[in-house]
N, C-alpha and C positions, 0 to 999 in steps of 0.2 A: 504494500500500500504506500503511494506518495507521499511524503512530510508534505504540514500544510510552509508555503513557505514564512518567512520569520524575516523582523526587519528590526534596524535600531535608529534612533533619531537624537538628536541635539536638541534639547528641552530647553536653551536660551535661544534658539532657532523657531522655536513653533508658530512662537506669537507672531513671525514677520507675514505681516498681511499678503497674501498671495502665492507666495513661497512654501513648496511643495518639496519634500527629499526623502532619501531614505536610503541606509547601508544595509547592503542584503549581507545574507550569513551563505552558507554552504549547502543551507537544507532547504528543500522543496524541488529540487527539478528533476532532469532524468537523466543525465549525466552518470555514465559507469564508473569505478575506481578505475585511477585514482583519483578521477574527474568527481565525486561523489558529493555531491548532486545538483548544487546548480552554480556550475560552472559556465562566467559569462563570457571567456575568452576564446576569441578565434583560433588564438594566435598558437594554442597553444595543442597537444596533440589530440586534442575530443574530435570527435565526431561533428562535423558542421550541422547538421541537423540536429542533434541534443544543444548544443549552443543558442540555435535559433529557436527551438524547442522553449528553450529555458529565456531568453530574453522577452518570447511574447506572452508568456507565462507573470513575468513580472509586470511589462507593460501593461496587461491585464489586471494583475492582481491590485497597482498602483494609481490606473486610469489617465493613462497616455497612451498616444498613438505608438504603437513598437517601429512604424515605420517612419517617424518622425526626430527619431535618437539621433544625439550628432554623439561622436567615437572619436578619439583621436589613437595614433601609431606612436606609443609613448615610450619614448628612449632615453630617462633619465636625466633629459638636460632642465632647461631654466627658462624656455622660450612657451608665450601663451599665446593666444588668438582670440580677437573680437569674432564670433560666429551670431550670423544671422539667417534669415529665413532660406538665402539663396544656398545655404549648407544645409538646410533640413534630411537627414535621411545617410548622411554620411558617415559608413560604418553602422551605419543601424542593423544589418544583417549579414554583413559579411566582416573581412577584417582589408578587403584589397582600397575600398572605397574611402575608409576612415582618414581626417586630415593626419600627414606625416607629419612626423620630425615635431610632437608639441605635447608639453606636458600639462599645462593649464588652459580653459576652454570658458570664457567669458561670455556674456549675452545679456540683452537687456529685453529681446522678444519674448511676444504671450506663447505658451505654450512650445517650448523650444527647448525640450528634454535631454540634457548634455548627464553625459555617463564615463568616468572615471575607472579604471580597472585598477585593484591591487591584490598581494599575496605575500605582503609585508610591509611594505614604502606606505607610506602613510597618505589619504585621503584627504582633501582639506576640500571646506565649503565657505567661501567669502559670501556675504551677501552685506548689499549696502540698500537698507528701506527706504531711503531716501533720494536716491536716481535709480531704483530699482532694477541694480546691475549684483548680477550673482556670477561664480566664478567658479568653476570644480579643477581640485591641481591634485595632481601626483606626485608626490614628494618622496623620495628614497633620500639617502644620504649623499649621493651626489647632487641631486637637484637641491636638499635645503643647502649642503655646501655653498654650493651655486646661489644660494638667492632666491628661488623661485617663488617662495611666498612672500618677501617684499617686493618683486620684481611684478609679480599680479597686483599686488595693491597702486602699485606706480600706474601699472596700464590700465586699472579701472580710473585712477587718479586723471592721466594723461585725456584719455574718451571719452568719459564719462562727467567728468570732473566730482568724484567720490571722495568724500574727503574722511581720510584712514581714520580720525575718531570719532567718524560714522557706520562705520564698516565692522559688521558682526564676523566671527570665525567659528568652525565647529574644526576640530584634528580629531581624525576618526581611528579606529585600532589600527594599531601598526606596532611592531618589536619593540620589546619591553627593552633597558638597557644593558639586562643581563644577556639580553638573548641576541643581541647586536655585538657583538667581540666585534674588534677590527686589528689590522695589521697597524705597526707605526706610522705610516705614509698617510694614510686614512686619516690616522687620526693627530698629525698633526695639521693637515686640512682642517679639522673639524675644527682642533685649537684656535686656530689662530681667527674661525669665523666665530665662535662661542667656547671661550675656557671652558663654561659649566658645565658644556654637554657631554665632556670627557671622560670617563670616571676608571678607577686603576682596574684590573681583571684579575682574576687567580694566576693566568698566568701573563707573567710578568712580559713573554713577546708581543701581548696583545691590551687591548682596552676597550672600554666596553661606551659607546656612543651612544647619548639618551636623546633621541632622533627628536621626541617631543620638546624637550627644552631647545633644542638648536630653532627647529619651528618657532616655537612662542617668542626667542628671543630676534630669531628676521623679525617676526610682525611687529612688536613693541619698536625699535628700531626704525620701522615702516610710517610709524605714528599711531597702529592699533593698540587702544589701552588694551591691559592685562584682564581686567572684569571682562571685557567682551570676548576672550576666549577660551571655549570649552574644548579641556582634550579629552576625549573615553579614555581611558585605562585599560581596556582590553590589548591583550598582545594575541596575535595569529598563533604565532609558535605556541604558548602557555596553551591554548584555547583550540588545539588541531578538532575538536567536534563541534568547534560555529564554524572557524573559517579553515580558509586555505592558506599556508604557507608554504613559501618558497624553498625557505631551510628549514624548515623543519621536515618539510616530504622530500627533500635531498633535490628539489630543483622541478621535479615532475607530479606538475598539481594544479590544480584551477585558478581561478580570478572571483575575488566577487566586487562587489564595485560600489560606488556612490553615484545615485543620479538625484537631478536636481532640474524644479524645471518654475517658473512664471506662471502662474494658474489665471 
């Protein structure tokens, strides 16, 4: 018998009028091991049909159009995009169509369902109620390295003109900073963008990178006060029966995602 599927939300996010999200878990679709079960990634080695299966599943379950989802081909960098209607549908069903090369996915159109994929790298949801521009980013440890979550408040800033201590943030599960070791190189990247997000490891070649504080401390930085952002506490790795992780299933495992859309 199918899981019904199961969703988690940002409860300083609810009240924004219009504003519609939700982080799915691992359960409800039909996705085989180790894909098990609603795994939203093309990219990755499922069945394209269980994939598609599983997105119209949720678009259903959520009440968006499933052929309306804009996707982006996300590679760990630091680059976002304004998307509007003339992107509608890109990546919504396959993985060839989705915009490349972009980790954060902006938009200030009605009904315009932008969907984020992770399996550790961290989820982020900007949303600004007041030029009613929302923003979904993929954040791993090179992208916060990089910026990526002040680098979207710039370009809702820049477009929009959103101004950062108006701009709400949800940081959705992603590696606890036990379960994030890094090499030295790694982390002395991380150092030199945030001291605090470094912490010593048992073993002494490696360190452990608390991906959430490097986050909160781009946005504050950015101009987002600290009240305005909510991190979940969940870690993927801790939690292998919500979600999917990347290290902890050795590499070969699903996506579940964050979508977000303008009602």
């Amino acid at each position: 018998m199918q899981e019904p599927l199961s969703f988690l939300q940002f409860s300083s996010l609810n009240d924004v009028t219009g504003l519609k999200h939700a982080i799915t878990t691992r359960n409800g679709g039909v996705s085989s091991s180790p894909y098990q079960s609603l795994n939203l990634g093309y990219h990755v080695d499922d069945r394209a049909e269980s994939v598609t299966h599983n997105r119209t599943l949720l678009a259903n379950a959520l009440g968006y159009g499933a052929t309306s989802l804009v996707c982006a081909q996300q590679v760990h960098g630091a680059h976002s995009i304004i998307v509007n209607d003339t992107q509608r549908g890109r990546g919504a069903l396959d993985w060839h169509s989705a915009i490349p090369q972009t980790d954060a996915l902006i938009t200030r159109e009605q009904q315009l369902p932008l969907l984020i994929l992770v399996a550790d790298c961290a989820p982020l949801l900007l949303a600004d109620p007041v030029q009613h521009v929302l923003a979904v980013v993929h954040a791993g440890w090179r992208g916060a390295v990089a910026g990526i979550a002040a680098e979207t408040v710039r370009h809702m800033q820049a477009e929009f003109q959103s101004h950062p201590a108006g701009i709400r943030v949800g940081i959705g599960p992603c590696l606890c900073a036990p379960c994030l070791e890094v090499g030295p190189e790694v982390a002395a990247m991380a150092n030199a963008a945030c001291p605090a997000a470094i912490k010593p490891a048992l073993n002494p070649d490696k360190a452990q990178l608390d991906l959430r504080a490097l986050l909160e401390y781009d946005l504050k930085n950015a101009g987002v006060p600290p009240e305005q952002i909510e991190a979940m506490p969940h870690c993927p790795r801790c939690r292998p029966d919500i979600f999917f992780s990347h290290r902890g299933q050795h590499g070969t495992t699903g996506r579940f995602g964050l979508v977000a859309w303008w009602d």
